[in-house]
N, C-alpha and C positions, 0 to 999 in steps of 0.2 A: 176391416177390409176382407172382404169373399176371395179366397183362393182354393185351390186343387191340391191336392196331396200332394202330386208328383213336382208339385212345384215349392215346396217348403223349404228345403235346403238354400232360398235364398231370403227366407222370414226368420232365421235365428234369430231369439230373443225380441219378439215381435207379436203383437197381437194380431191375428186373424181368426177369420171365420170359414169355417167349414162345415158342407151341407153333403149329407149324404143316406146312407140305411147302416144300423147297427147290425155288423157282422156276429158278433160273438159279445158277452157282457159276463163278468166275474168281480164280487165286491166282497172285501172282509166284513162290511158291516160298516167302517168309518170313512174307506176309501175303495171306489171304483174304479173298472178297469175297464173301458170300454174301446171295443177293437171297431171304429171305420172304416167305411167302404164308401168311395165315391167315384168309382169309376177308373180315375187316376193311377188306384192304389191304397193302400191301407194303412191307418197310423191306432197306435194306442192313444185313446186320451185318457187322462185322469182326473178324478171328480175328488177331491176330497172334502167329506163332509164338512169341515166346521173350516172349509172356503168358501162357500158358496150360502145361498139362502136354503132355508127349508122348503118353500117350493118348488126350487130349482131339484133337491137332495131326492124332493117325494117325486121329481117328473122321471128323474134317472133309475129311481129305485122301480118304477111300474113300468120302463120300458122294456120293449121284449124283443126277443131275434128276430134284424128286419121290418121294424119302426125305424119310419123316416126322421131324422132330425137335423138340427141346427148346431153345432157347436162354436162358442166364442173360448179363443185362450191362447197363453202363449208357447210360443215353438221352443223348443228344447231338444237337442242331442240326447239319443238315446244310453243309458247311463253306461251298458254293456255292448252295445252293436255296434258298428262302424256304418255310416251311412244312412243310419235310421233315426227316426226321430219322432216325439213325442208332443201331446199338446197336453199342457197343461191346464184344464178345462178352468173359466170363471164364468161364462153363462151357460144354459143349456136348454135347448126350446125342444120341445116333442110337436113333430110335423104333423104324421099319423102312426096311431099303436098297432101296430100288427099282431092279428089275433090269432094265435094258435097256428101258426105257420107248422106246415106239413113236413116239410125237410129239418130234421132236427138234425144235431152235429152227433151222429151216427150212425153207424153200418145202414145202408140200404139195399134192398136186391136191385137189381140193372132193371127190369121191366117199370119199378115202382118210379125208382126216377128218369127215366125216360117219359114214362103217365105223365108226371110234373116237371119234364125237361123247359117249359117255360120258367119255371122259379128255378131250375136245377144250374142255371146258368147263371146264378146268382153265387154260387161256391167258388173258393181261392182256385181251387184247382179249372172249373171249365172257365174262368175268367181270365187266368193265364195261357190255354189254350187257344180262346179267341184272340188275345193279344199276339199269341205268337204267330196264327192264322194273319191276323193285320201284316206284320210285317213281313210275312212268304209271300205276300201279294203284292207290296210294295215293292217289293224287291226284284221278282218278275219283270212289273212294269218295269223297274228305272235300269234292269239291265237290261232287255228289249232296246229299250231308246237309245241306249249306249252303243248298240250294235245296227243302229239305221232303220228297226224297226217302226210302224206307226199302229195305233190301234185301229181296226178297220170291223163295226158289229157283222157280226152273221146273223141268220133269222132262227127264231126257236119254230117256228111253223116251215117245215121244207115237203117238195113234194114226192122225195125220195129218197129215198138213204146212203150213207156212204159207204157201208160195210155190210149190205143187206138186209134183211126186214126180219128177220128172226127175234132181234131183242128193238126192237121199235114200236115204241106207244104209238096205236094210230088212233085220231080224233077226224070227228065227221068237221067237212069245213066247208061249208056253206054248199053248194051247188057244183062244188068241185070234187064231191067225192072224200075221200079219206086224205089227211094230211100225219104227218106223222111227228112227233116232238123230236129236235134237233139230236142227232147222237153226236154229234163234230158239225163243227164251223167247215171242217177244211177244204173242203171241196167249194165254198162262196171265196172263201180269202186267195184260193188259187186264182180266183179271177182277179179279185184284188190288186194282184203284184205285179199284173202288167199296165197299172196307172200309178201306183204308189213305191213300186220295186220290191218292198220288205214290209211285211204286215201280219198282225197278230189278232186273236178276237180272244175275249175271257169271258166266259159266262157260265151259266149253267148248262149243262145238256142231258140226256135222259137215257138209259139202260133195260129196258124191261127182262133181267137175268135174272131168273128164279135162283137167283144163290143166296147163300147163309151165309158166307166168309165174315170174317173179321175186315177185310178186304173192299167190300162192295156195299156198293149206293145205289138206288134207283135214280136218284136225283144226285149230280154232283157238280163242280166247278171244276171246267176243263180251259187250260191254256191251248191253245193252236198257233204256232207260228209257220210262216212260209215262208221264202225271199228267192228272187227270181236270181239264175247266173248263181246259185250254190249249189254244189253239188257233193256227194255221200260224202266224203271226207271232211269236208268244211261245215256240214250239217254234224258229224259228230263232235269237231269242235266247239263249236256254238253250244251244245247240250253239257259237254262239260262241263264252260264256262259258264253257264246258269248254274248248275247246281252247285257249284265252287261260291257263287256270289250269295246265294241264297243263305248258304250254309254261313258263308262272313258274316252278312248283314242279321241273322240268325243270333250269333253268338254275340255280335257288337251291340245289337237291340234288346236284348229277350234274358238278360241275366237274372234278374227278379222272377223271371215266369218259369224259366227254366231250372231254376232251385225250387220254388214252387214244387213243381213237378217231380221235381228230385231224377232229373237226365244228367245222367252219365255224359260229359258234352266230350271227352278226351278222342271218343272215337269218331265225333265230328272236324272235330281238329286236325286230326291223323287224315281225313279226306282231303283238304286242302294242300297238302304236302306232296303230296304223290300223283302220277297222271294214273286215267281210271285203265282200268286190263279192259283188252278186246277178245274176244273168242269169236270164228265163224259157229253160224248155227251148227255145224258137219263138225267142231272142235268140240262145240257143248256137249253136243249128243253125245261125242265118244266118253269125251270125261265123266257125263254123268251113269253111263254105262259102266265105267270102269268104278263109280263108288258106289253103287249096289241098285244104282237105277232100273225097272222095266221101260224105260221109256224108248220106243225104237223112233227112228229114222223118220220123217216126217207128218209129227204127233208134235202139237202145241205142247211147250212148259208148262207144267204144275206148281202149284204154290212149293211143293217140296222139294220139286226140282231149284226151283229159285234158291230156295234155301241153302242148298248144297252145295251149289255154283258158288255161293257167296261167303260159305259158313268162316272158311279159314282168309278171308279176303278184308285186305283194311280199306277199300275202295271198292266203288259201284261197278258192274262188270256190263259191258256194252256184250250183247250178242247179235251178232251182224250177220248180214248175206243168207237170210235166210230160203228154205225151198218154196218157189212160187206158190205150189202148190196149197199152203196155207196161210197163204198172204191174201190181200185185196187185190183186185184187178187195177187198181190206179202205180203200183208199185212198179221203177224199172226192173227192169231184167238186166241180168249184171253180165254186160258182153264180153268179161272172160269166162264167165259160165252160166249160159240161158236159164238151166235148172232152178234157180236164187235169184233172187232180186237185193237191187240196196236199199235193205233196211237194218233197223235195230231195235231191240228192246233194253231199256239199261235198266238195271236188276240195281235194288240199293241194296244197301249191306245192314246188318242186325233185324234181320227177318220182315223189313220193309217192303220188298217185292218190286214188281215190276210200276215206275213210278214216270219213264217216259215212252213212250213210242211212235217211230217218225220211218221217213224213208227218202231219198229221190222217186220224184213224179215221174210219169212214162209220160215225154213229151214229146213220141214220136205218134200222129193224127191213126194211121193204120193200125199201129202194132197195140192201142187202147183201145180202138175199135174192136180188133181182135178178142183181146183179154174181156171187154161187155160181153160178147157173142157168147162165148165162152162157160161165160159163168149165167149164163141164162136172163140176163140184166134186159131193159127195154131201153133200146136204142134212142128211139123218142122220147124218150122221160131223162137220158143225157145226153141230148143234140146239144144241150149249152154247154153243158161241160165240153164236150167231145170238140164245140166251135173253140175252147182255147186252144188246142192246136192246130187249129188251120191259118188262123191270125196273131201272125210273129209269135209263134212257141218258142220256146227256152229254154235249155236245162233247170230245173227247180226244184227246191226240198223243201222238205218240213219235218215238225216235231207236236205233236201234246204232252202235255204232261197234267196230270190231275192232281189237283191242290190237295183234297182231301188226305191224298196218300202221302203228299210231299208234307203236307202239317204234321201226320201222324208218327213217318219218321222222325222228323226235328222236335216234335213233340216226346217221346218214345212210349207213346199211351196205347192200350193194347188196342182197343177198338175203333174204326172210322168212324163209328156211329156217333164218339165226343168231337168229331174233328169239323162237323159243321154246324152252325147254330140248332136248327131244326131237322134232322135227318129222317128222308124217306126210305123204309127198306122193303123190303118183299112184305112185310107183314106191320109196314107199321105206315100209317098216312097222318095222324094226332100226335099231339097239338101243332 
């Protein structure tokens, strides 16, 4: 009977069949040790020679790391592990021999496997990654729906930006001129929520920032939620409790992956416990001044700055009510003091950075009109935008949050660049 690794634990003492690619292979001469990979999960099986036939002995002894095969045998608890288990190999078919496979089980430089980051993604460690990657996404969704949101797509072809054109890919599009690749959904999902109420889009979106960080994507997967009738207070709730779920469904799913990985999960644990600290932006500033910061008075965070805000903190730290002046024009302005808008950036903790950032909408028709003028924006390129406030406008907020970052945390792997299958950076477009 064909079954999956991860499904063993209910074939004790049972004969099945398992199909997958040899991970790793190791034999004294009489008995082998061969380590599967099927996707599922990984088991040892064992060949011993004078079990089996000699063709089966000669197939096992020529297979090489990453030949596909077939194995027949019986399920057996692992002699010293708790939880693991074993197949006792009695047939064994070779699918296809893999020749000379490039990735061998030692040191590589990072350029080299990234070159062969298609096969690279065949190792315990980026295979645990993407598994963990599955369930931060899973998880998104089903806390969303828990909270009334719906999925509603946005367009990756828009024909204008949300946050300005400075880091936006533009492509020629048909007879209309230049289109540019999506940076954020949020400005389509605002329209959204006055037919669905509460609504989200996830996809990819696009960055053209000439940066190196450990940090950045050209290409990434960005959550966007909006919901109408919320406002800054209730929107910072809402973010809490996503990353509170995340972080459960994280630890409840991902134990295997995460020892894999060898994460420290205790300081994940300790998040759950505690509500997250708030600082106004005018709070940050100071303290970060006060720990040996140059950073003045309305100058966007630095990776360092994050750092430092966070170093001695067992929770994420919300920085709120930031100066208009380095915000988007869509942000309100905070009517006990015009200077700031209600927004936030929440900062994670063990050198993760900045992994949400959201605000209440300016859903007053004049006062957005204003802030386009303002910032030199063309009025006609957001007459659609600008018509949701003249028909039944709303208090409203939102939030993104980019998966890459939020994997990378719960992961605790140094680089974004293992956090998505195939990653594009400033310098790299292959494979």
């Amino acid at each position: 009977m064909y079954t999956q690794i991860s499904k063993l634990s209910q074939y004790i003492g049972q004969e099945v069949t398992l199909k997958g690619w040899l991970n790793n292979k190791r034999s004294s001469g009489s008995i082998a040790f061969l380590e599967l990979r099927d996707g599922s999960g990984f088991i040892q099986c064992v060949v011993s020679k004078k079990e089996v036939t000699e063709e089966i002995w000669s197939e096992v002894e020529k297979s090489t790391q990453e030949s596909s095969v077939e194995i027949t045998g019986i399920v057996s608890k692992h002699p010293k592990q708790v939880d693991l288990y074993e197949l006792q190999a009695k047939s064994y078919k070779l699918i296809q021999l893999s020749i000379d496979y490039p990735i061998a089980n030692k040191d590589h430089g990072p350029e080299f496997l990234m070159d062969n980051r298609h096969l690279w993604l065949r190792s315990k460690k980026q295979w645990a990654i993407l598994r963990v990657r599955d369930v931060v996404i899973t998880a998104i969704n089903g806390y969303l729906h828990s909270q009334g949101f719906i999925k509603v797509d946005s367009p990756i072809f828009t024909p204008n930006a949300c946050e300005g054109t400075t880091t936006l890919f533009a492509v020629p599009y048909f007879d209309e001129g230049s289109a540019y690749l999506s940076q954020s959904g949020q400005l389509y999902i605002e329209a959204a929520i006055a037919s669905v109420g509460r609504c989200y889009d996830f996809g990819p979106v696009f960055r053209a920032e000439k940066s190196k960080t450990k940090r950045h994507l050209s290409e990434f997967w960005m959550m966007d939620a909006e919901g109408a009738f919320i406002e800054h207070e209730e929107n910072l709730q809402i973010q809490e409790g996503l990353i509170k779920y995340i972080i459960k469904k994280t630890l409840e799913n991902c134990q295997v992956e995460l020892n894999i990985l060898e994460r420290n999960i205790e300081p994940l644990k300790k998040v759950l416990e505690l509500p997250f600290i708030r600082l106004t932006y005018k709070e940050a500033i100071k303290k970060l001044t006060e720990l040996g910061s140059d950073i003045k008075y309305g100058e966007d965070l630095g990776n360092d700055d994050e750092g430092l805000l966070t170093k001695d903190s067992a929770v994420p730290v919300f920085i709120e009510k930031w100066d208009k002046g380095i915000k988007p024009f869509y942000m309100k302005l905070d009517q006990e003091d015009p200077t700031r808008v209600l927004n936030d950036d929440l900062i994670a903790i063990e050198g993760a950075g900045e992994i949400i950032g959201g605000s209440q909408r300016e859903d007053n028709f004049d006062l957005l009109l204003e802030r386009i003028r303002h910032e030199g924006l063309s009025e006609k390129e957001y007459e659609w935008y600008t018509d949701l406030r003249k028909y039944g406008s709303v208090p409203h907020s939102g939030f993104g949050i980019g998966l890459e970052r939020m994997v990378r945390w719960m992961t605790g792997v140094e680089h974004i660049r293992e956090c998505i299958p195939f990653p594009r950076t400033i310098n790299r477009l292959k494979p």
